[in-house]
N, CA and C atoms as a LAMMPS dump frame, in Angstrom:
ITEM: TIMESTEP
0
ITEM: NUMBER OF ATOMS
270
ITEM: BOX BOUNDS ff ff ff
-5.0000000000000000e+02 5.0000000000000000e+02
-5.0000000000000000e+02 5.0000000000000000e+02
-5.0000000000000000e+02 5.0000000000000000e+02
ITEM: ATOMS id mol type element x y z
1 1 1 N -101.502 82.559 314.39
2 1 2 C -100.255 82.532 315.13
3 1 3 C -100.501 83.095 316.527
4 2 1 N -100.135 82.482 317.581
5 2 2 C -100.679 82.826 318.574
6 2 3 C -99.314 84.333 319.194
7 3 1 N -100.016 84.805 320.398
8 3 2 C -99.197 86.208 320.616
9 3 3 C -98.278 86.122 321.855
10 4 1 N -97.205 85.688 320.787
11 4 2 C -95.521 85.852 321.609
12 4 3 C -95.173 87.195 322.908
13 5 1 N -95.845 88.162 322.643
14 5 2 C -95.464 88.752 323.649
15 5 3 C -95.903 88.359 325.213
16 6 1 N -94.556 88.21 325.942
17 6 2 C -94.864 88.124 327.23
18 6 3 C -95.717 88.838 328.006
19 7 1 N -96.262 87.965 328.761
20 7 2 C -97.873 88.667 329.688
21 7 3 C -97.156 88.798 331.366
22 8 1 N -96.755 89.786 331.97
23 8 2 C -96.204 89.868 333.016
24 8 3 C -97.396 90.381 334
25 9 1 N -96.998 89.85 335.498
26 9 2 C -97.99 90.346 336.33
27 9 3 C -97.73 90.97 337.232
28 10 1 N -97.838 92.688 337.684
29 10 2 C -97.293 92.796 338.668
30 10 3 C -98.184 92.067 339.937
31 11 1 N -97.721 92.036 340.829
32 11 2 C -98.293 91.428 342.093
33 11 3 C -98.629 92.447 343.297
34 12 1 N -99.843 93.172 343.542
35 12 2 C -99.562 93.972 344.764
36 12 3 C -100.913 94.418 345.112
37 13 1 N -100.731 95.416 345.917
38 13 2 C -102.276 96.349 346.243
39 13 3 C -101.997 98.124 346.099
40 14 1 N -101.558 98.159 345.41
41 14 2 C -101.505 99.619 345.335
42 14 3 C -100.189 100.41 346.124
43 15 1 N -99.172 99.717 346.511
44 15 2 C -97.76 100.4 347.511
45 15 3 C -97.078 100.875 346.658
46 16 1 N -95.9 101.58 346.976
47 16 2 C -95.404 102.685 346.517
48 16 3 C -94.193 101.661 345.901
49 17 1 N -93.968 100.835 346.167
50 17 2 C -93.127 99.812 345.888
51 17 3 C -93.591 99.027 344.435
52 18 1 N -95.197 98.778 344.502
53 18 2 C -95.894 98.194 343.605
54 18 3 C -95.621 98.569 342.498
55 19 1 N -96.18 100.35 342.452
56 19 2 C -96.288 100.885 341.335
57 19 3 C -95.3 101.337 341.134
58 20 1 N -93.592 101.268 341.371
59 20 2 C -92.338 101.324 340.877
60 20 3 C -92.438 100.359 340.39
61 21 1 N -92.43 99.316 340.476
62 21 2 C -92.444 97.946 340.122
63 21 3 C -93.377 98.193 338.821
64 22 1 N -94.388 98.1 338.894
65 22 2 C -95.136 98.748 337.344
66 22 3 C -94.277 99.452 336.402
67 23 1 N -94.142 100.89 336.886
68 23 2 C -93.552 101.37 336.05
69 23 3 C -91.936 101.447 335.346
70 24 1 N -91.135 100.669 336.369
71 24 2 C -90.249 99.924 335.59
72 24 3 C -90.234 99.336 334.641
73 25 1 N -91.379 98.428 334.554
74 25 2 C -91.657 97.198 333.765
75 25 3 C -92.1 97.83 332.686
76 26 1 N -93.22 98.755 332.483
77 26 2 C -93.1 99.249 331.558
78 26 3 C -92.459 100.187 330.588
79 27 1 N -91.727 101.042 331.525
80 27 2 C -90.3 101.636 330.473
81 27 3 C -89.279 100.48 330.198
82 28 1 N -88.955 99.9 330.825
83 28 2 C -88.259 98.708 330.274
84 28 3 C -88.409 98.25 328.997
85 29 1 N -89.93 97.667 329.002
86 29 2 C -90.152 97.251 327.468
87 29 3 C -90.638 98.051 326.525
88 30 1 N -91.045 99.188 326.989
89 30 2 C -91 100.478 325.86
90 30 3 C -89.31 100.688 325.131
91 31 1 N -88.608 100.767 326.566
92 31 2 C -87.199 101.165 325.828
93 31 3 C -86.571 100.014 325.036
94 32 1 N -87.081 98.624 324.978
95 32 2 C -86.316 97.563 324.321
96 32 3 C -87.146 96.759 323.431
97 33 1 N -88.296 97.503 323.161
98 33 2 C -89.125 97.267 321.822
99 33 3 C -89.875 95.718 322.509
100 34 1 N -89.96 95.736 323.377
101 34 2 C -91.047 94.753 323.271
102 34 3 C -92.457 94.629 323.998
103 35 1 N -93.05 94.243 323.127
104 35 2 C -94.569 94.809 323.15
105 35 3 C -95.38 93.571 324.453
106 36 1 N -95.073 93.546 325.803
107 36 2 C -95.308 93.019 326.568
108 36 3 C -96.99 93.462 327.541
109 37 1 N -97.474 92.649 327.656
110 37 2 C -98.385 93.279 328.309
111 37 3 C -98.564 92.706 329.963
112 38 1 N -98.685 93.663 329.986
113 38 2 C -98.293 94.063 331.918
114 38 3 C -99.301 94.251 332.532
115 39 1 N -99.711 93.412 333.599
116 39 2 C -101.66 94.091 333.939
117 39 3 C -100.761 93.967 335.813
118 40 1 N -101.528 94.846 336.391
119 40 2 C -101.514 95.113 337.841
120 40 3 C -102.615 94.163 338.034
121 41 1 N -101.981 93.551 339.367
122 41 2 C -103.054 92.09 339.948
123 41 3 C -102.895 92.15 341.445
124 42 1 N -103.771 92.782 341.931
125 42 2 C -104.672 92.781 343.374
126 42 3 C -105.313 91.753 343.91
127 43 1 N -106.064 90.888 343.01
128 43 2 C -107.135 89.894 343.494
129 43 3 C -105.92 89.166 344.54
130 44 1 N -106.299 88.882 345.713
131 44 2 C -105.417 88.035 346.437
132 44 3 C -105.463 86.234 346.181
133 45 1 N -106.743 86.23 346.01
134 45 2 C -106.566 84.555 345.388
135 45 3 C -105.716 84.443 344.111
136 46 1 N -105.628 85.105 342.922
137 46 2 C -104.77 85.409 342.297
138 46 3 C -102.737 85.049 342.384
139 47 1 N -102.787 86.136 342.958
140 47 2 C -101.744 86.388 344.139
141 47 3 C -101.054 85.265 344.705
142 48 1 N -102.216 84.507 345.554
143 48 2 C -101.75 83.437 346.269
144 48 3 C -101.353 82.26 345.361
145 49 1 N -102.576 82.252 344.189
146 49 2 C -102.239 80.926 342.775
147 49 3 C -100.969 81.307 342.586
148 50 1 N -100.363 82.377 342.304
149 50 2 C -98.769 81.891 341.992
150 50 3 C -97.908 81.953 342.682
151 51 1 N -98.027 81.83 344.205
152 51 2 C -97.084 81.403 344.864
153 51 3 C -96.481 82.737 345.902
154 52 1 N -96.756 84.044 345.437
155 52 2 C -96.285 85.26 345.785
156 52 3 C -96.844 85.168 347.613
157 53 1 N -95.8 85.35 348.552
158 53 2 C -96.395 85.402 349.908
159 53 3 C -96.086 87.015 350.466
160 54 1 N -95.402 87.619 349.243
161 54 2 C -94.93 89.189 349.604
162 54 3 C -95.097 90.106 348.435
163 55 1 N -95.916 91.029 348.932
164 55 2 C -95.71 91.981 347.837
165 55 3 C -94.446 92.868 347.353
166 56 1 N -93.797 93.611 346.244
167 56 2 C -94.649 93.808 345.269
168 56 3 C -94.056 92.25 344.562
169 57 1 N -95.055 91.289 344.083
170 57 2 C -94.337 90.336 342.772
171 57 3 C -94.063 90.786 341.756
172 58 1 N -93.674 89.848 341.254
173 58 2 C -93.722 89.772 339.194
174 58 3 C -94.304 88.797 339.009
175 59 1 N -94.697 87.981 338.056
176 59 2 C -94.947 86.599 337.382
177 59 3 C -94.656 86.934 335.711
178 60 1 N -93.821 85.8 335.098
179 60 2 C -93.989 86.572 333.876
180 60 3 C -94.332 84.868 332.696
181 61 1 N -95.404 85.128 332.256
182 61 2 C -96.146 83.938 331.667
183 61 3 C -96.475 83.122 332.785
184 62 1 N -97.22 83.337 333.924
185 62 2 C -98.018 82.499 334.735
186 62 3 C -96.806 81.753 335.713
187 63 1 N -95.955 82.076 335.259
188 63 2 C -94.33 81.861 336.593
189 63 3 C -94.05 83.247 337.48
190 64 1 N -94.065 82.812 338.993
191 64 2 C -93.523 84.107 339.785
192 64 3 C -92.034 83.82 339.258
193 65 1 N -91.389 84.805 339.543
194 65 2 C -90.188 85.146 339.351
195 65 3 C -89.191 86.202 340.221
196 66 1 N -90.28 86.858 340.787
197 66 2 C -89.923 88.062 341.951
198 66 3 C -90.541 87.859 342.833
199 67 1 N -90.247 88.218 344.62
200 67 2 C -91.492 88.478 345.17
201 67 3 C -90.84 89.425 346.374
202 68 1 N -91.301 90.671 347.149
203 68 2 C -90.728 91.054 348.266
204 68 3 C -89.708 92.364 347.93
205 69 1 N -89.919 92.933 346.897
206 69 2 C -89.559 94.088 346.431
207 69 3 C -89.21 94.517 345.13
208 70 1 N -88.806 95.729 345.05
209 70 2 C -88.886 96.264 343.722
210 70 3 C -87.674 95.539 342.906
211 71 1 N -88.071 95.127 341.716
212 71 2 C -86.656 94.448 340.644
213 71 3 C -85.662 95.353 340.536
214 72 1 N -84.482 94.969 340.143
215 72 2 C -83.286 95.423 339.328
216 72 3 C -83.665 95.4 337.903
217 73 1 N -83.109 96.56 337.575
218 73 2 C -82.693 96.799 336.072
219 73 3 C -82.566 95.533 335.227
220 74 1 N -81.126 94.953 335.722
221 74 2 C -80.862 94.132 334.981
222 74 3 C -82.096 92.454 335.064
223 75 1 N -82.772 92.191 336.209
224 75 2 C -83.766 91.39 336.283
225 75 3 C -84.726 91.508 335.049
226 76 1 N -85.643 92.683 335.233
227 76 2 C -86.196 93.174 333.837
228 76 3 C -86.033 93.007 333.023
229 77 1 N -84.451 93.008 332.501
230 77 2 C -84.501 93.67 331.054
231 77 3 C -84.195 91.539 330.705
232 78 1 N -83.583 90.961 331.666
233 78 2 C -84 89.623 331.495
234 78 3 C -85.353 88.788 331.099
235 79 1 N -85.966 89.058 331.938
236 79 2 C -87.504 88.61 331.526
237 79 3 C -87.879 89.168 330.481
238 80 1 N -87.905 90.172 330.475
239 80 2 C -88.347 90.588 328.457
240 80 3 C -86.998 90.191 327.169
241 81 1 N -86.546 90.199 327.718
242 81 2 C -85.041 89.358 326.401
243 81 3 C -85.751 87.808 325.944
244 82 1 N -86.67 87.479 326.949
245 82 2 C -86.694 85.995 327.25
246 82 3 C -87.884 86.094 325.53
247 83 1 N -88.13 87.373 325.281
248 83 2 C -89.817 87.321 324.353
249 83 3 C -89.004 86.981 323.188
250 84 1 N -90.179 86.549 322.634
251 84 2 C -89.021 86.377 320.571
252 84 3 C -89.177 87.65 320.377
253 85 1 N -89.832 88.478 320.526
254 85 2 C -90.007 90.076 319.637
255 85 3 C -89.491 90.884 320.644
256 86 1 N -87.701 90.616 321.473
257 86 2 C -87.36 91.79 322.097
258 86 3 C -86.294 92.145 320.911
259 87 1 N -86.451 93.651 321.058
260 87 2 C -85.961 94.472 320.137
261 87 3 C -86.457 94.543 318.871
262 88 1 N -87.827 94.209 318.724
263 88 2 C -88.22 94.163 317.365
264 88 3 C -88.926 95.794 316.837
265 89 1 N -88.878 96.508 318.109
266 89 2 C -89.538 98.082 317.837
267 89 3 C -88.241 99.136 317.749
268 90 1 N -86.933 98.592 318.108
269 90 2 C -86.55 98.612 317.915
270 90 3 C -85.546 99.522 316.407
């Protein structure tokens, strides 16, 4: 069975913006049980493959979805609702 949890990307180089952006994302899906995995992505060719022309992004399953600052709450807790296993830790 392949693994349902969403693979999100933050998009950045290390800004103070970035790593809010990180760590949102991950209390987010700590607090709503879903077991998402979140990798920080620097490579700029990377970056550029999905479209991001501003830091900090998101991408979440190989789709940008953010780009040009830190998310809202409620953005977040969207993209992880989107997993079959939100609220399953719950």
């Amino acid at each position: 069975m392949p693994d349902a949890a969403p693979h999100i990307e933050v998009l950045g180089f290390d800004c103070g913006a970035c790593r809010k952006t990180h760590r949102l994302l991950v209390a987010a899906a700590e607090r709503l049980g879903v077991p998402a995995r979140i990798d920080k992505v620097s490579d700029p060719a990377r970056i550029a493959a999905l479209g991001a022309l501003r830091v900090p992004g998101v991408a979440v399953n190989g789709r940008l979805v953010s780009q040009g600052g830190v998310p809202d709450a409620r953005s977040i807790a969207a993209w992880l609702a989107t997993s079959p296993n939100a609220g399953a830790g719950s």
